[in-house]
C-alpha positions in Angstrom: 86.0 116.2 116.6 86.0 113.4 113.9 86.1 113.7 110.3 84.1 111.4 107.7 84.4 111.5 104.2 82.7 108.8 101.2 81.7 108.5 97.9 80.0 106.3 95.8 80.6 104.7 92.4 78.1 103.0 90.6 80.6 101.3 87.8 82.9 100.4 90.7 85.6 100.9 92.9 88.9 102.3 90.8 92.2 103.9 92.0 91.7 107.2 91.5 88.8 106.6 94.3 90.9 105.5 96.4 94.0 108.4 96.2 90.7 110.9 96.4 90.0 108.9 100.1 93.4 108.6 100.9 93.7 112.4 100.2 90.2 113.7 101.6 91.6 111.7 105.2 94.7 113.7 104.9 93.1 116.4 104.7 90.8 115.7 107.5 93.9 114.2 109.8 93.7 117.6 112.2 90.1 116.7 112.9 90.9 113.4 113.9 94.8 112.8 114.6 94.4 109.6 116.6 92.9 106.8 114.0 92.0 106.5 110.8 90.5 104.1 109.1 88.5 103.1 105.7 85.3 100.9 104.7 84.8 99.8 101.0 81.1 98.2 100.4 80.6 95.6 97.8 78.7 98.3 95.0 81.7 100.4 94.8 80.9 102.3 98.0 84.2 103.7 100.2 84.2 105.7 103.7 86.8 106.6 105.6 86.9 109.0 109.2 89.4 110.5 111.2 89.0 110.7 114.8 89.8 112.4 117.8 90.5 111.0 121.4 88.8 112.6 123.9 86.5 110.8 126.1 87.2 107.0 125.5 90.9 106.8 124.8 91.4 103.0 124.8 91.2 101.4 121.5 87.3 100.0 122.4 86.4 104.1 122.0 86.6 103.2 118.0 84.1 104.3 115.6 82.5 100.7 114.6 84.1 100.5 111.1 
């Protein structure tokens, strides 16, 4: 399984957005224990995703972000 989590923010990107990310992925971290990563947009948008290693185990199995 892989976990996804995002939100948006129409004024703009701010810390406590990101510590909410940062948390929500830790949260998600037994969903995906094998990578992690996050995607900010240009309009204040962040997503981030967890995944798990089950098929493609090599680092070109990635999700695209």
């Amino acid at each position: 399984m892989c976990g996804f989590v995002g939100l948006i923010d129409f004024s703009g990107s701010s810390i406590e957005h990101y510590a909410f990310l940062d948390s929500a992925l830790r949260d998600l971290h037994r969903r995906g224990p094998d990578d992690c990563d996050r995607w900010e947009g240009t309009d204040g948008e962040l997503v981030g995703f967890t995944r798990l290693s089950i098929r493609d185990l090599s680092k070109s199995g990635s999700q695209p972000m």
